[in-house]
N, C-alpha and C positions, 0 to 999 in steps of 0.2 A: 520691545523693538528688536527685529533680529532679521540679518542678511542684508544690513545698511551699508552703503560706503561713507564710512566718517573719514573728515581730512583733519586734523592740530594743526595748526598753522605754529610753528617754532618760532619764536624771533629771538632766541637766546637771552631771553626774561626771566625772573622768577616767574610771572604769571602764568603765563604759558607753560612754563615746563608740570606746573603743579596742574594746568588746567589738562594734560596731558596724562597725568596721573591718575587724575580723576577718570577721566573718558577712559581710559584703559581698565579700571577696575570695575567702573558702573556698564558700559558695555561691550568690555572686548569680548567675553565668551560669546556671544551671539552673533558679531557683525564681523567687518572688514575693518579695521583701523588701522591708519596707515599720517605717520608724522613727517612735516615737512618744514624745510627751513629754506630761507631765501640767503644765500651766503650772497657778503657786499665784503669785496677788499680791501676797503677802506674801516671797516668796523678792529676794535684790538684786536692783534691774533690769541688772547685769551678766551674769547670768547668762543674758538675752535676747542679748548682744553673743557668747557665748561658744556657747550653742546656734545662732546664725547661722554663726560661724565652723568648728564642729565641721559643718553641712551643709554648708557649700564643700568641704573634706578630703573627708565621703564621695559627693560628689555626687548626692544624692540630698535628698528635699525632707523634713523632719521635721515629721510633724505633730502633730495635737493631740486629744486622746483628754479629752473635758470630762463633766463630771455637767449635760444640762441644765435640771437645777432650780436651778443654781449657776453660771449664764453667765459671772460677770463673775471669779469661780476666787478666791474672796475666804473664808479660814480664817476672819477677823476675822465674816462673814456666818454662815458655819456656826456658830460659836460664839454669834452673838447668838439665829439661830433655835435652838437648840439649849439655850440656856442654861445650856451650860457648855462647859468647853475641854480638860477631860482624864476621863477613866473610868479603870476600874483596868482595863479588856482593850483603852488605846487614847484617841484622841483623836479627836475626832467629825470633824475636819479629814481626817485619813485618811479615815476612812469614807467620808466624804463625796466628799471631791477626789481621791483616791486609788482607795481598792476599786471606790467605783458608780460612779465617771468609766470605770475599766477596764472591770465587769463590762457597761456599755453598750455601749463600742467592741466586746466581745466578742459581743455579741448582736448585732448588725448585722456582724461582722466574721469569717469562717472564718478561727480559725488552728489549724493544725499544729503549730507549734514556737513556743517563747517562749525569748527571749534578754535574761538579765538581766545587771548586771556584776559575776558573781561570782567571784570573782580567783582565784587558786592559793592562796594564804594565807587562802581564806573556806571552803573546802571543806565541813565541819563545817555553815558556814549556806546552803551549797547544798543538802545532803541534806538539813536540816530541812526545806527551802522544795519541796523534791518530795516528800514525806511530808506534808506538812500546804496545800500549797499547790496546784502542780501537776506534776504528773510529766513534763509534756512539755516539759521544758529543755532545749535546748544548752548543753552547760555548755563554750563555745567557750574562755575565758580559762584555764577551770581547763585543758583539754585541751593546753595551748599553755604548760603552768607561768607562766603572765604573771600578776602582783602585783602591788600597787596602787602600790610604788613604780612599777615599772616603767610602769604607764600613763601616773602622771607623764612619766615622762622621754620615751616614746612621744610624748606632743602637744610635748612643749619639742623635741624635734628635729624636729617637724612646724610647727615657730615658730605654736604654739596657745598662747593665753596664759590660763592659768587664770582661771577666775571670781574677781573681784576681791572677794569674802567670803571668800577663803581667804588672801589678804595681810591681812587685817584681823582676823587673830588666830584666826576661827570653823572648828571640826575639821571643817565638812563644808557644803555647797550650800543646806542646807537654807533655810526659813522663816529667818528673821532672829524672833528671841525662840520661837523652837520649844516649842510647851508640853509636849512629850515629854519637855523636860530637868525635872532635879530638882537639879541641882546649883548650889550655891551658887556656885563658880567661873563656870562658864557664864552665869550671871545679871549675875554682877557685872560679868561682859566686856560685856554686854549695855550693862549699866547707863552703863559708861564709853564704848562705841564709838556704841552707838547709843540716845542718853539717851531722847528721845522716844521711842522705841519700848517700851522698859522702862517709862517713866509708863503706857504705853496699855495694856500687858499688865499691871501692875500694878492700874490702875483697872477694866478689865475682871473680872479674877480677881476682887477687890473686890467689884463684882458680882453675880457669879455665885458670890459664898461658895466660889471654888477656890485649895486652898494648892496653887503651883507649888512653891515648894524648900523643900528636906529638908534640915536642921543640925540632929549630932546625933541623926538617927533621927528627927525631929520635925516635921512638917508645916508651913509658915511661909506667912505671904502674903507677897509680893514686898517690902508697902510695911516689913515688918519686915526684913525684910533687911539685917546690917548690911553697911556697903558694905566691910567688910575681912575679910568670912567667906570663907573656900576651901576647896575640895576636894580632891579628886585633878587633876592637869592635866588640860587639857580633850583634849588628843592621845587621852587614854584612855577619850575618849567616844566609842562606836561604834554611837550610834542614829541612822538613817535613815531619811531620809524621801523612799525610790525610789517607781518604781507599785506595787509589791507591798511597803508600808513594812511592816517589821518590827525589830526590835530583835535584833540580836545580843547584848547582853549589857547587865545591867542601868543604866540612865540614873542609878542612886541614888547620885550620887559626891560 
């Protein structure tokens, strides 16, 4: 293959970044490769230290793919104009920061091939995601059997040091208080790690009349929430908030 435009989609993951490693080594000499990250305000500012470090490894400069009706990349903005923070097909955050940030760089931007970090072990949500999303994947990780342990261990022998939202208990990069969750666990982690955050989305929901978690089958607002309710662990929470967010498997734990 040669004189492609390949896009990385970034999402400040291990997968990604190693899937970005990969496409750089298997076809940079030949094409255009060019890495993108959708920055959201609301995610740890660690994960700015860790998207820095992940573009020294690939040398190459990561940019930034933005909605500009949404400059300043603010979930908390979308949701005020919006008046509200979750739908039942979705979260206007995505929409917003996510889909039209992407479907913009797309329209000012020719690409060929998109590169997302779909592991060996996601198989199953790569083929949804070309059936319903877009067909024109490298599915480089899966190609390579590489798993999302393994990307782990990929950046730690690369002395990469994980985004510091993943030592503080949370299954994944995301937003910090991510309105996609509906689990009572995941709340309560909130509640304890990052108290103010949890009042804001609490008051907000509030609000805008949105019950975030589910006890019981039952739709609750935050501030009822008791603080010793739990779910499934949160490890077995596998919703995501990449540039193409989608949900492998449901948030209702």
């Amino acid at each position: 293959m040669e004189g492609q435009n390949i896009v990385i989609w970034f999402s400040c993951g291990a997968a990604s970044a190693v899937a970005a490693k990969k496409t750089i080594e298997k076809y940079g000499a030949n094409n255009n490769i060019r890495v993108v990250n959708n920055p959201v305000k609301e995610e740890h500012p660690d994960n700015i230290r860790f998207l820095q470090d992940v573009e020294s490894w690939l040398g190459v400069e990561i940019e930034s793919a933005i909605n500009s009706k949404y400059p300043l990349c603010s979930a908390v903005q979308v949701w005020d104009d919006r008046k509200a923070m979750s739908f039942p097909m979705g979260a206007p955050c995505t929409i917003e920061l996510k889909k039209n940030a992407r479907k913009e760089f797309e329209d000012n931007n020719h690409i060929d091939w998109h590169v997302l970090g779909f592991t060996y072990d996601e198989i199953k949500r790569h083929e949804r995601f070309i059936l319903g999303e877009r067909s024109n994947v490298l599915p480089v990780l899966i190609e390579e059997k590489i798993t999302k342990a393994m990307c782990f261990d990929i950046l730690r022998m690369n002395n990469i040091k994980m985004p510091e939202i993943y030592n503080l208990g949370y299954p994944n990069a995301n937003c910090i208080g991510c309105v996609k969750a509906t689990s009572p666990t995941y709340w309560n982690h909130v509640r304890k790690v990052h108290p103010e955050i949890f009042e804001q989305r609490a008051a907000q929901s509030r609000k805008y009349g949105v019950r975030l978690v589910r006890v019981g089958g039952e739709r609750i607002f935050l501030d009822e929430l008791d603080e010793n309710a739990i779910g499934r662990p949160m490890k077995t929470m596998q919703f995501e908030c990449g540039i193409f967010c989608e949900e492998e498997t449901t948030n209702e734990l």
